[in-house]
N, C-alpha and C positions, 0 to 999 in steps of 0.2 A: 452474422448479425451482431452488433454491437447496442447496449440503452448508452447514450449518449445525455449527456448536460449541455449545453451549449447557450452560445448569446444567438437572439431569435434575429435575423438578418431584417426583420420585419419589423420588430417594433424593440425591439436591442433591449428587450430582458430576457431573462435568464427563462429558460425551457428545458423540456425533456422529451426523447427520440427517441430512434430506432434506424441506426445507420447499417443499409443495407451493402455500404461499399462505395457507392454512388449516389446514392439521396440518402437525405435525414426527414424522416418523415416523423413529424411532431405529432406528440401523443394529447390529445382533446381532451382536455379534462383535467390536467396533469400539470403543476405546476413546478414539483419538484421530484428530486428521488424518494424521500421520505416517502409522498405518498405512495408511491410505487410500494415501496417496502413494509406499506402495512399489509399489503394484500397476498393471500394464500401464493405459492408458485404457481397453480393451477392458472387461477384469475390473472394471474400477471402475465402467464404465457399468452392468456386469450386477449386480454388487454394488448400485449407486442404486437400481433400478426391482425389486429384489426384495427393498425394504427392510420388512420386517414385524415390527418391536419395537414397544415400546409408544409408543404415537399421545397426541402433546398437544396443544392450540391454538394455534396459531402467537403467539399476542397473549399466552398464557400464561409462556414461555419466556424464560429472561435469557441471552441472545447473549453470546458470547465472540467474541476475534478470532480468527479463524479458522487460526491460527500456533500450533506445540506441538510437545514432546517436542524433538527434532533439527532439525527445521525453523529457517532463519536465512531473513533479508531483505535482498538485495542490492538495487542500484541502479542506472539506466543514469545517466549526464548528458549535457545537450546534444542531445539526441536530436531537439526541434523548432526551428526558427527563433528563435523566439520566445525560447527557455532560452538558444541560443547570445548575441542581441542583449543579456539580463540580465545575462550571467556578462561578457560585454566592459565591458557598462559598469561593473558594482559593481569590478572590476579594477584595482588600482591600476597593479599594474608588469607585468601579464604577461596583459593582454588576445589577444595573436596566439596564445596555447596553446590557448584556447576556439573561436579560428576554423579551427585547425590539426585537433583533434578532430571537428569538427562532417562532415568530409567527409573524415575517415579512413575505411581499410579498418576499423582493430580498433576498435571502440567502446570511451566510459570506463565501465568497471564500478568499482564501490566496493560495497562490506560497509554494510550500515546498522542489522541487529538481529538479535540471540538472539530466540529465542520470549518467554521471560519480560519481555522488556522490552517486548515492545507492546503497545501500547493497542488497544480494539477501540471500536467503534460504542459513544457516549454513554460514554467514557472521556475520559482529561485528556491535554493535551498541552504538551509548555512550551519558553519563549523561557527562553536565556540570560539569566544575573544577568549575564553580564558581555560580553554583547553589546545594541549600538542599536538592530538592524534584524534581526528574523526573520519570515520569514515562512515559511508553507504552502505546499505543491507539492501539488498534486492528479495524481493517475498513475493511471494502468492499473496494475494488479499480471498478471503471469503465476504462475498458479501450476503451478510443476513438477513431474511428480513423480520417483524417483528415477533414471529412466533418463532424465532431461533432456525428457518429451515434453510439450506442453502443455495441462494435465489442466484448466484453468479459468481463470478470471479472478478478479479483487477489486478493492476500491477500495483507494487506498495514499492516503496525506499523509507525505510527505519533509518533515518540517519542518527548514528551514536557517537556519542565521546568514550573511544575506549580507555582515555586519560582518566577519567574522573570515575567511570564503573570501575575500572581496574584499579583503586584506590579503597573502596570498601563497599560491597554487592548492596547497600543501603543507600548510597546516590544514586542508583540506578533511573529514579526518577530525573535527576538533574542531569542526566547523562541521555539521556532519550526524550525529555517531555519542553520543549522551547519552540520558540518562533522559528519555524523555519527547520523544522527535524521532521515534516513529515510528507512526503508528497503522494500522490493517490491519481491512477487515470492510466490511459487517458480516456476508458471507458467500462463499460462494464461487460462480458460475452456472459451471458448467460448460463443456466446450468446445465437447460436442457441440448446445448449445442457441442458441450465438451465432452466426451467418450470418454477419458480417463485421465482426471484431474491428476495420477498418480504419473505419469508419463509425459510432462513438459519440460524442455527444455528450459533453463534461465542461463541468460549473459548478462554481465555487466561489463559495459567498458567505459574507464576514467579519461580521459581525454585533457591534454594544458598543454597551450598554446598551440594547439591544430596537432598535434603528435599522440598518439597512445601510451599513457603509462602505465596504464595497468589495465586488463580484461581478463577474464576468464568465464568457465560455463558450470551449469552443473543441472541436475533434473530434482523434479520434486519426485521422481522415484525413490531417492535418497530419502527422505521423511520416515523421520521415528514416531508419527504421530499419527491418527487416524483424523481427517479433517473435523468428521462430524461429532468425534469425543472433540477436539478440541471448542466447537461452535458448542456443545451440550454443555460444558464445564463453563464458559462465558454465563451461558442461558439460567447456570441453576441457583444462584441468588438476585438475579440483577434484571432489570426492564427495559428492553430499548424502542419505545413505540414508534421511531421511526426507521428502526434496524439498526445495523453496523455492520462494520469494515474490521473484520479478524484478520490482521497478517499473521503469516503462520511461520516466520522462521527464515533463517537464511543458510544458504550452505558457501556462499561467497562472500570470504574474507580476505581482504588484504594480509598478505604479513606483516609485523608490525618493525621498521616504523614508520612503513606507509599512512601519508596521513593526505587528506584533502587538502586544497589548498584553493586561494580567492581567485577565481578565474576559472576553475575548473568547468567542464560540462560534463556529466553522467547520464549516459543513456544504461536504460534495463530493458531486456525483452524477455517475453514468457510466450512460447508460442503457443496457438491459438489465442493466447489474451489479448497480446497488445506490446507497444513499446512508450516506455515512459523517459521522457527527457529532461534533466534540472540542470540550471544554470547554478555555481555554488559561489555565494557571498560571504566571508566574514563578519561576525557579531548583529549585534543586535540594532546597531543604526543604519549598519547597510540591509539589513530585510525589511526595514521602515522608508527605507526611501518611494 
């Protein structure tokens, strides 16, 4: 079972479900994620299985990303091996901050999206005009809901400019926070459905002009980080009354000077979650189009 967002085939706004594989079965009452996400896991699990509005075919249905109203996208870094050993190298002057983080107590959190800016499953995503080298993070998403508990999972892509972070660990904002850096979906599987968030597989494969150029896998068994410290350290100054979307890190990184390029397609999958697909554009007038 997946909570889905989607366009209502019925009256063509936006709703929220419960995709069983073969129908989506719209939840009464419910007009967004948000509200879903104020309410206990408990209420919200009873809320899923006694979901009785009107029933569509799951193939019928145009997915949204599963992010709205109140809801923002925060970030962990560094969180696998693998992310620490990318962030030293791309580093020009300040590689030991990356090794210094990687085996702290507080983990690095950072801001990554408003609801309205992200992208969902079969949406665009885009590399900087004015960077060399971006690439795709493929993450776990936590989704939270407003009392900080963790009410599900999602697919996330952090897209970064490793050009301008690897310049000085204080752009980090400009390297991660832009139109078209974050995409989310293409659903939500819930918490109670997943046996061991610590045992998923993730791929990412880069795809231009119908050929593979880059894929590869990794699990979130790798994770240096305990999910629910990371959701608790979000929770402990901050309010999100409509929840949020904690990606937790990536352990797949291109080498560098793998970089994105305008035409690209990037698919991510997390098994049990989901597969999330972006089409990639350059700058900022082609994600306005």
């Amino acid at each position: 079972m997946h909570i889905v967002r989607f366009v209502s085939p019925l009256t063509s706004a936006d709703a929220v479900g419960v995709d069983d594989g073969d129908q989506v079965a719209q939840l009464e009452g419910v007009t967004t994620v948000g509200e879903l996400l104020r309410l206990p896991v408990a209420e919200l699990r009873e809320r899923c299985a006694a979901a009785a509005g009107p029933r569509h075919p799951s193939a019928s249905v145009r997915r949204l990303a599963p992010v709205d109203g109140l809801m923002e996208v925060w970030a962990a870094g560094v969180t696998y091996r693998r992310s620490r050993e990318a962030r030293v190298t791309e580093s020009e002057r300040a590689a030991d901050v990356y090794e210094l983080v990687y085996d702290a107590e507080r983990p690095e959190l950072f801001f990554k999206s408003v609801a309205w800016k992200v992208s969902g499953d079969g949406g665009r995503i885009a590399v900087r005009a004015d960077s060399e080298i971006d690439v795709p993070e493929p993450e776990l998403g936590l989704v939270l809901n407003a009392a900080g508990e963790i009410a599900g999972y999602t697919v996330v892509d952090d897209v970064s400019s490793r050009t301008i972070e690897g310049v000085n660990p204080l752009y980090l904002p400009q390297a991660k926070i832009y139109l078209g850096a974050c995409a989310v979906g293409p659903a939500i599987r819930p918490v109670w459905e997943v046996a061991d968030p610590y045992a998923l597989d993730i791929t990412l494969t880069i795809a231009r002009a119908g050929e593979t150029v880059w894929n590869g896998k990794a699990s979130t068994s790798e994770l240096h980080r305990r999910l629910d410290d990371l959701a608790g350290y979000l929770f402990r100054a901050d309010v999100f009354p409509d929840g949020a979307v904690l990606s937790t890190g990536t352990s797949l990184v291109p080498d560098l000077p793998f970089t994105l390029h305008d035409g690209d397609t990037v698919t991510i999958g997390i098994a049990e979650i989901g597969t999330l697909t972006s089409a990639v554009v350059k700058g900022l007038a082609a994600m306005r189009r």
